[in-house]
Every structure is written in structure tokens, then in C-alpha cells.
C-alpha positions in Angstrom: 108.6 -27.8 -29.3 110.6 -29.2 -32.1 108.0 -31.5 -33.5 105.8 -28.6 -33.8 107.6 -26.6 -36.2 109.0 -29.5 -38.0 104.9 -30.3 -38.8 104.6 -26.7 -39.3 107.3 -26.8 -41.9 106.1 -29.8 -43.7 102.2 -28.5 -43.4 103.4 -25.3 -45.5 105.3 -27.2 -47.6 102.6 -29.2 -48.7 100.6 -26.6 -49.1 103.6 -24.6 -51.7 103.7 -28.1 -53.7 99.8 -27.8 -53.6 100.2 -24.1 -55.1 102.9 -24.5 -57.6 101.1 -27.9 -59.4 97.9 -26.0 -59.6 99.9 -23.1 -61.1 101.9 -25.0 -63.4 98.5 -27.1 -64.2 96.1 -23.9 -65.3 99.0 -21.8 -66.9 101.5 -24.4 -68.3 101.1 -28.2 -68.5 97.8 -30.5 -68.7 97.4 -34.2 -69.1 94.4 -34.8 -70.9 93.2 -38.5 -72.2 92.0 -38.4 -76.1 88.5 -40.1 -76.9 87.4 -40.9 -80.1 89.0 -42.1 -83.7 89.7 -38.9 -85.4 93.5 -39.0 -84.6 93.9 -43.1 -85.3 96.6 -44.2 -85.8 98.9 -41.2 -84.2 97.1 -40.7 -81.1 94.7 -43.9 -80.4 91.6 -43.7 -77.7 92.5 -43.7 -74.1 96.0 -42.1 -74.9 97.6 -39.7 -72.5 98.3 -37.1 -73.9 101.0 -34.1 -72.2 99.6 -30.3 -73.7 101.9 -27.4 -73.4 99.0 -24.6 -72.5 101.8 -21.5 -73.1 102.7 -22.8 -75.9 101.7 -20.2 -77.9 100.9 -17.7 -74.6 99.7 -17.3 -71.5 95.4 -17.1 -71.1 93.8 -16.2 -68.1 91.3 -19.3 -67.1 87.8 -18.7 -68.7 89.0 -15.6 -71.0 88.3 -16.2 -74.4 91.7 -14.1 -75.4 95.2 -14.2 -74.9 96.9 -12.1 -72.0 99.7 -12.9 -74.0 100.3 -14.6 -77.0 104.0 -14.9 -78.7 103.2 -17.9 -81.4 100.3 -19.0 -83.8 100.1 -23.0 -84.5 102.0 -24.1 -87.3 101.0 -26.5 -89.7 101.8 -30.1 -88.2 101.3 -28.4 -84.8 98.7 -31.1 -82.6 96.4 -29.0 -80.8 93.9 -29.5 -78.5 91.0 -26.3 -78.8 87.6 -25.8 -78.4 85.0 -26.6 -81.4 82.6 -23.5 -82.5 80.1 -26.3 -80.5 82.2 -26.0 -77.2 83.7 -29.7 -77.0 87.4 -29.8 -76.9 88.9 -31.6 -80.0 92.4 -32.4 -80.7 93.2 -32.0 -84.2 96.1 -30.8 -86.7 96.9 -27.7 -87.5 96.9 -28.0 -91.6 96.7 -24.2 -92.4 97.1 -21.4 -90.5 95.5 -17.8 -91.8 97.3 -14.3 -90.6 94.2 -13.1 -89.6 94.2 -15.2 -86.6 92.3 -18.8 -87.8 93.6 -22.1 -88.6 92.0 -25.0 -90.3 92.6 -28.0 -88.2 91.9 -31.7 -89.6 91.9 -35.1 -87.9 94.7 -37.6 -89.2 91.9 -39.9 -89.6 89.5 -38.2 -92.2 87.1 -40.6 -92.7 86.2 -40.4 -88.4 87.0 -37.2 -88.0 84.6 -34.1 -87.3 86.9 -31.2 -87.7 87.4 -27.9 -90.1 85.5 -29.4 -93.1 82.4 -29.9 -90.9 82.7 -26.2 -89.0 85.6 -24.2 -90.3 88.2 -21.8 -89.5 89.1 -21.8 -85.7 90.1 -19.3 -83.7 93.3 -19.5 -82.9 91.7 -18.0 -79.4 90.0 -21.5 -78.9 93.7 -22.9 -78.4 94.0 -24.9 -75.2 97.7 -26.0 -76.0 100.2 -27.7 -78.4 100.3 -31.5 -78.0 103.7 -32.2 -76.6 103.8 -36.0 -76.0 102.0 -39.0 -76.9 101.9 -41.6 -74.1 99.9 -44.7 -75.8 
């Protein structure tokens, strides 16, 4: 009769790990591997990269708007956002308007589609902040 609860225990423990990573995976922390040349030489093809998604607030999945939003990027901020085409890009923050746009470039202009192809971005297409570099 032990036994049983012991697996019991460890079954809904599992399961709360389970809950808590997808949790902390769709509100706060994503790793995310970078493709493409635009970033060269900061943040190279294939790196990992770690992206703080409340950095600037808290979005529901699939809204296209902040539930809460208690920051704006900053210039120098590496963020990771969704083009006006729909890819996700990871850029840098090089301007940020009040009126809730910023102008993101890659470090590598000569590669890099960014703001000077398709503008202002919503600072509502924010994914996250880029907080580590894993190479």
C-alpha cells in the first residue's frame, strides 16, 4: 500500500514539474536558436540564445497586445519580435518612439533585413529581451 502512494506522489509530481516549465516557458523564459547572419559577430548562426518574454510584460499566447506591459526596449536592448511579414527576427533596438514603435537594426548591416527594409515595429511584436548568448 506504500508503494502505491509513493508512485502516486512521484506521478503528481511529475506532472507539477510538467505544469510549472510550460508556465515558466509561455509567460517567462524561451530558448530559441538564431539563424541567419544579421547579428554576426555578436550572436553567430546556431547560437542559443536565452529570451526573457516579461521582460517588458506579461502577453497572453496569441494576443497581439500586452495584458501587461511595465517597460519599452531601450536602445542596445536584443530583441527577438515578429517582422510586419510574420517571421521572428532578432534584432537591436536602435531607437525607440513614445508612441509605442522602435526601429530595430541587425549588428550586421550589410546581411541584415531589418527597419530600413520594413520600418517602425510595434513594440506589440515583442517576443522578449535577449538575455544570454550561449555560442
Amino acid at each position: 500500500m506504500g508503494e502505491k502512494t509513493s508512485r502516486g506522489n512521484v506521478g503528481k509530481a511529475i506532472i507539477g514539474a510538467f505544469v510549472v516549465t510550460l508556465l515558466i516557458k509561455i509567460f517567462f523564459l524561451d530558448f530559441m536558436i538564431a539563424e541567419g547572419h544579421s547579428m554576426t559577430p555578436v550572436i553567430k548562426p546556431g547560437t542559443i540564445l536565452l529570451v526573457c518574454k516579461s521582460f517588458y510584460g506579461i502577453k497572453l499566447p496569441g494576443s497581439s497586445g500586452y495584458l501587461l506591459r511595465w517597460k519599452t526596449p531601450s536602445e542596445g536592448d536584443i530583441l527577438v519580435f515578429y517582422t510586419p511579414l510574420g517571421e521572428i527576427a532578432v534584432k537591436r533596438c536602435v531607437e525607440n518612439f513614445g508612441d509605442g514603435y522602435f526601429y530595430a537594426l541587425g549588428d550586421n548591416k550589410a546581411q541584415s533585413y531589418d527597419s530600413r527594409n520594413y520600418g517602425s515595429i510595434p513594440v506589440n511584436s515583442v517576443i522578449g529581451r535577449v538575455m544570454g548568448i550561449k555560442q
